[in-house]
C-alpha positions as CSV (number, residue, x, y, z in Angstrom):
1,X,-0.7,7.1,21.8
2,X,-4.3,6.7,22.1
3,X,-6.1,3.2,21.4
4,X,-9.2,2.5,19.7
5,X,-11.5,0.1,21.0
6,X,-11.9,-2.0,17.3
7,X,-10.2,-5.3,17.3
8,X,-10.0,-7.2,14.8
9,X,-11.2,-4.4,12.0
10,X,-8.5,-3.2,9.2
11,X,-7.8,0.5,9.2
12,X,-11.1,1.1,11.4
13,X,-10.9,4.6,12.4
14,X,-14.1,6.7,14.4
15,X,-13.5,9.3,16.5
16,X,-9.4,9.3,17.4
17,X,-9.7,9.2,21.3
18,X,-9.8,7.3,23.6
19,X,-7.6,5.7,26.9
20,X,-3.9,6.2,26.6
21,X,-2.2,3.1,27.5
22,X,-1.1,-0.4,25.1
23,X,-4.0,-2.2,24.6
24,X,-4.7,-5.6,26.3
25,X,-2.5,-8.7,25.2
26,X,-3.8,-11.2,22.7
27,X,-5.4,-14.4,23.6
28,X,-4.0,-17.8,23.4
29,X,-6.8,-18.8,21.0
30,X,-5.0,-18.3,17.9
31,X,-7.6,-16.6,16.6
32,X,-7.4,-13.3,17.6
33,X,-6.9,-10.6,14.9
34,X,-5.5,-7.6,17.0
35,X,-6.0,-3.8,17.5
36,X,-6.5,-1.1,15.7
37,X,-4.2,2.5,16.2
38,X,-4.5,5.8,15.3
39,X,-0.7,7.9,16.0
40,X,-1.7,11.0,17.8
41,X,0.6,11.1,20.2
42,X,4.7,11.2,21.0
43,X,4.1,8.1,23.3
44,X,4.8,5.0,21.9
45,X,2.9,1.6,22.8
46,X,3.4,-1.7,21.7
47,X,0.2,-2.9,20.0
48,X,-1.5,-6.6,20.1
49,X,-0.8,-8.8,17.3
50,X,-2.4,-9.4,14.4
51,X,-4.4,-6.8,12.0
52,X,-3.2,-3.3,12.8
53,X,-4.2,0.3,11.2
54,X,-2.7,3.5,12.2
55,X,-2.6,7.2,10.8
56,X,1.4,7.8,9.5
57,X,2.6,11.3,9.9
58,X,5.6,12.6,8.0
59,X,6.6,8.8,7.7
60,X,7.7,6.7,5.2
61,X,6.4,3.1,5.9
62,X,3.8,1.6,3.9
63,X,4.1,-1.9,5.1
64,X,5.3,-1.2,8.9
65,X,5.3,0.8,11.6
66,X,6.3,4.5,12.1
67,X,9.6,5.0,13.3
68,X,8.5,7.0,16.2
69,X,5.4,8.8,17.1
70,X,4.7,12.4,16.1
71,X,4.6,15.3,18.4
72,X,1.1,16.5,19.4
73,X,1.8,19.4,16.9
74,X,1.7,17.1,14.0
75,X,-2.1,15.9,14.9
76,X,-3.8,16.1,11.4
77,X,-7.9,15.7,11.7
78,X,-9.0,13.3,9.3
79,X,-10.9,15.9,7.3
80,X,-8.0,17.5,6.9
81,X,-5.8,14.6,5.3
82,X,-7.4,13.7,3.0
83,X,-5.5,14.5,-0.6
84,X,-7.2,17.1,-3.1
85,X,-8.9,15.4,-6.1
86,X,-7.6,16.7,-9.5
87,X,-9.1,16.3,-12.8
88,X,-9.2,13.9,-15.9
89,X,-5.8,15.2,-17.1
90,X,-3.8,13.8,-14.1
91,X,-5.9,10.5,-13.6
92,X,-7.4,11.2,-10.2
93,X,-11.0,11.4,-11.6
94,X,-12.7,7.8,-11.8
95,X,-12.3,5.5,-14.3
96,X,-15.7,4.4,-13.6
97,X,-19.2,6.5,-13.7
98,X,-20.2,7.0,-10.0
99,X,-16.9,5.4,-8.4
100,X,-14.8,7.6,-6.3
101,X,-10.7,7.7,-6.8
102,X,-8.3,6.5,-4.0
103,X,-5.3,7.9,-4.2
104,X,-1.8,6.7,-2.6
105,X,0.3,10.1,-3.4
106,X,3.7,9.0,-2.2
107,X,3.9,5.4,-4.3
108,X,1.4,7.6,-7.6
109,X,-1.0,4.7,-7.5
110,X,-4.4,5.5,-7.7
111,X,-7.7,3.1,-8.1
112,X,-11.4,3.2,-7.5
113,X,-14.0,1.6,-5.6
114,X,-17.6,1.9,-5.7
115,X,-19.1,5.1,-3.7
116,X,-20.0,2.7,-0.1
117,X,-16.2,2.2,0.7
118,X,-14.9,4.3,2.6
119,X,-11.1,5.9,1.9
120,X,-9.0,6.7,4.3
121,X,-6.3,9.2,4.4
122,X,-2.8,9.2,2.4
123,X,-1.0,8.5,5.9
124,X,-3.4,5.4,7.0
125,X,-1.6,2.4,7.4
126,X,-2.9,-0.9,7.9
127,X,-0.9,-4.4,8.6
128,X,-1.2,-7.8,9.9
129,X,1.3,-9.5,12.3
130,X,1.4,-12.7,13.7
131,X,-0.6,-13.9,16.3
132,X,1.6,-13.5,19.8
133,X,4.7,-10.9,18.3
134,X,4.9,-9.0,21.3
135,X,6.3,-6.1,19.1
136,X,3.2,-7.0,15.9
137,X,5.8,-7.0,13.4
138,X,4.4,-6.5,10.2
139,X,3.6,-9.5,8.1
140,X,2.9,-7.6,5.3
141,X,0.6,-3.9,5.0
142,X,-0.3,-1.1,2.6
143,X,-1.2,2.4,2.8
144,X,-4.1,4.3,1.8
145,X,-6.6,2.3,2.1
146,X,-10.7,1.7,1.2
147,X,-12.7,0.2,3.0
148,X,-16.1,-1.7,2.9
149,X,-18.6,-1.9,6.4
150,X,-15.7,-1.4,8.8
151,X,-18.3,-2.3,11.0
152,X,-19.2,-5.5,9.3
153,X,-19.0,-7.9,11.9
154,X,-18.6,-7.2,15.9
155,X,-17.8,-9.7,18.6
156,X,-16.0,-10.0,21.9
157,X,-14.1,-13.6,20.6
158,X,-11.3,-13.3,23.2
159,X,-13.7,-12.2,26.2
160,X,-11.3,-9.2,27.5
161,X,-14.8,-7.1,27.6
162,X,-13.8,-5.0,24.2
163,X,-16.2,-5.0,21.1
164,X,-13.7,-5.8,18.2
165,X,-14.8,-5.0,14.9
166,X,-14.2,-7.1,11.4
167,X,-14.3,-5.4,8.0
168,X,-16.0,-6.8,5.0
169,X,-13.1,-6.2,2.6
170,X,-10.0,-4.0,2.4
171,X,-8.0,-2.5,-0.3
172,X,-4.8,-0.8,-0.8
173,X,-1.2,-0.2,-1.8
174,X,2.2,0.1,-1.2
175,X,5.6,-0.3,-2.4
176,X,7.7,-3.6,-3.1
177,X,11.5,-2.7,-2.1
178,X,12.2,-6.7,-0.8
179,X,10.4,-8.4,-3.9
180,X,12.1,-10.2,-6.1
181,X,10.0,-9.6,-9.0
182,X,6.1,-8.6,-9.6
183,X,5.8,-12.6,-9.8
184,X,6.7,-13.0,-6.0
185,X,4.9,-9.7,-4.8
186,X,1.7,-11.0,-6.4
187,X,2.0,-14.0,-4.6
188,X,3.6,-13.1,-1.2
189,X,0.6,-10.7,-0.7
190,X,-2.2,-12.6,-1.0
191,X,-0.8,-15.4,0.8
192,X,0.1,-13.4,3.4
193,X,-3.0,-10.9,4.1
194,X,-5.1,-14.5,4.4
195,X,-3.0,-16.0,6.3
196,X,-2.5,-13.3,8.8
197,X,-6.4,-11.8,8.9
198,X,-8.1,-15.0,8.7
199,X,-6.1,-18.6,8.9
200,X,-3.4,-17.8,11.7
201,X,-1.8,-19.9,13.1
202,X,-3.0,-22.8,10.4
203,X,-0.8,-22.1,7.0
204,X,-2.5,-25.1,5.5
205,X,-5.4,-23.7,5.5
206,X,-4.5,-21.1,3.0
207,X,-4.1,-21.9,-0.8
208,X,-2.1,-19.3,-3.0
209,X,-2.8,-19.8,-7.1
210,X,0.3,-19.1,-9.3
211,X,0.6,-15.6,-10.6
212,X,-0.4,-15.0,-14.0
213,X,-0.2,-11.6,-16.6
214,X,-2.5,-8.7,-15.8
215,X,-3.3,-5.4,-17.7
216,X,-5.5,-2.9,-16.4
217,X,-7.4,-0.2,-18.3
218,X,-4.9,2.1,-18.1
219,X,-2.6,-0.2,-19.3
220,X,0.0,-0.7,-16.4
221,X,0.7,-4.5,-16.8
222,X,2.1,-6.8,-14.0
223,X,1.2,-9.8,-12.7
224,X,-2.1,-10.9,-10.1
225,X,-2.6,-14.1,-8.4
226,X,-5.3,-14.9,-5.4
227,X,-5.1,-16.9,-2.3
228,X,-8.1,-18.2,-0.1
229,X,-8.3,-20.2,3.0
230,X,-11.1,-23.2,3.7
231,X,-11.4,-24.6,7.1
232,X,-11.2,-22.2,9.2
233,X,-12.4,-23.0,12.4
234,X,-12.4,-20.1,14.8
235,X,-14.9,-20.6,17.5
236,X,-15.5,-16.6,17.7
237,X,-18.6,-15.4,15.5
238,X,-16.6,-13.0,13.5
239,X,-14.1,-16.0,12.2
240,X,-14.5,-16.4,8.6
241,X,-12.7,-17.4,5.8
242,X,-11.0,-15.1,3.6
243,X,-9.3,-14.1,-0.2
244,X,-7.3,-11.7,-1.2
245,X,-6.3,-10.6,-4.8
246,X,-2.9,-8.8,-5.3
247,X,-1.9,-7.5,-8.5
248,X,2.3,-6.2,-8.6
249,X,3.7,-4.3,-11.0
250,X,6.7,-1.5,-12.0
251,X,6.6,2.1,-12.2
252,X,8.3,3.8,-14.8
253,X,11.7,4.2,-12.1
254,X,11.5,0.2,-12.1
255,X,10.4,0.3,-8.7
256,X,8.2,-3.0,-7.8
257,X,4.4,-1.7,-6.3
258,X,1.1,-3.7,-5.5
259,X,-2.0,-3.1,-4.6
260,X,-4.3,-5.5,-2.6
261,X,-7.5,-6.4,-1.7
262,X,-8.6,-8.8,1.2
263,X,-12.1,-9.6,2.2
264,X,-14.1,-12.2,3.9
265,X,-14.9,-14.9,2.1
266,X,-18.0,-17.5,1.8
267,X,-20.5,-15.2,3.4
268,X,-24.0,-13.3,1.5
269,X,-22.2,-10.0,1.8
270,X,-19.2,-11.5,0.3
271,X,-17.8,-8.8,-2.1
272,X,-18.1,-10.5,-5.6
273,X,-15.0,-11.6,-7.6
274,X,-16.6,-9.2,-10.7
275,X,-16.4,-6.3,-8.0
276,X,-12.8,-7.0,-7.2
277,X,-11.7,-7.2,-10.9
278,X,-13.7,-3.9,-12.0
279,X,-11.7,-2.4,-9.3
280,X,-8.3,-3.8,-10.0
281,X,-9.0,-2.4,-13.2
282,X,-8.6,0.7,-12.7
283,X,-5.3,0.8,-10.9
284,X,-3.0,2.7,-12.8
285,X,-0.2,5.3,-11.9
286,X,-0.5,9.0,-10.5
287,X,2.3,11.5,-10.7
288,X,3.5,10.9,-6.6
289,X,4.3,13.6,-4.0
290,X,7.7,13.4,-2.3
């Protein structure tokens, strides 16, 4: 499986080559956000901890790992993943006037996001782990993701002599099979995409407000709540604090689903609460694929 050289970056893709080999381990600073994958290959690795993206093929997982890795005949190019765009009739056009539509096909949720984020395939996955899990399980993920300056912020905090990258902001989805109600998906997301991209290994550094009733445009209602960290105090010069807004909810099946974003917080570029609740607006549900 090959590795890409972009650290601490969520989803980050760039040309999918690259050394075959794992990728270095983390550093005891506590800091470190981990390393980005792309599944090309039948060889498995076991990635660094922390934030993790990887391309899913023929898999299920949304918020882990793929069960193995494909065969080199299921290498899809990314221009060729992407998922067809339908009309106004299905809701894949935009709910906004110059947005684009994001769609996760296998969970029918769809959003969009403003025409400088860049969206990933259907089979991207991205997740966070803790800091030191020599097998990165996933703290929490989602699938199909946007994102904003994947490139926003590049550093070499752990001095292995690899150019990590940090996103500006994240967003995605995925489903809720473990949740014990829209009420603890809100909450467990948020909590945990902060705490895992931004405030590991200090949980009292991350605040998570109570979950309260959402309805978006489309009128899918559910519940949203928001977490943030202060303090953090990462000597590297991409360590920043962070927010994340999750908004869980039920499909017509009764199945639990969420969508999230995460982003850095208390910086210029910061992306705007307004911006993040015009988007969460327009998450409603897609007829899925199987």
């Amino acid at each position: 499986m090959p590795t890409e050289p972009a650290g601490r970056s969520v989803g980050t893709s760039g040309p999918w080559s690259g050394h075959t080999g794992p990728p270095s381990s983390p550093s005891g600073d506590g800091r470190r956000r981990g390393s980005v994958i792309a599944v090309v290959a039948a060889t498995a690795v076991v990635p660094a901890a922390g934030i993790t993206g990887f391309l899913v093929l023929g898999n299920d997982g949304d918020d882990g790992k793929p069960d193995a890795g494909p065969t080199g005949a299921d290498v899809v190019p990314p221009s060729a993943s992407r998922e067809p765009r339908g009309g106004a009739g299905d809701g894949t056009a935009p709910l906004v006037p110059g947005w684009k539509t994001v769609i996760n096909p296998k969970r029918g949720i769809a959003f969009d996001v403003p025409m400088d984020w860049a969206v990933k395939s259907s089979g991207w996955v991205t997740y966070v782990a803790e800091n030191g899990d020599p097998d990165a399980t996933p703290l929490v993920g989602f699938a199909a993701p946007a994102i904003l300056e994947e490139k926003w912020c590049r550093s070499d905090d752990d001095g292995n002599g690899t150019q990590e990258d940090t996103p500006l902001a994240s967003v995605g989805s995925r489903a809720e099979p473990d949740a014990r109600g829209t009420t603890e998906a809100a909450r467990e997301n948020a909590r945990l995409w902060v705490y895992g991209s931004y405030a590991q290994p200090a949980k009292e550094e991350v605040t998570t407000g109570a979950a309260t009733p959402f309805t978006t445009k489309s009128g899918l209602t559910g519940k949203v709540a928001t977490a943030t960290s202060t303090g953090v105090d990462g000597t590297g010069r991409c360590a920043h604090d962070g927010k994340a807004t999750a908004f869980a909810f039920e499909n017509p099946a009764g199945e639990t689903l969420s969508w999230t974003f995460v982003g850095v917080r208390g910086v210029d570029d910061e992306v705007p609460e307004p911006t993040v609740r015009k988007i969460l607006g327009t998450v409603r549900l897609v007829d899925s694929t199987p």
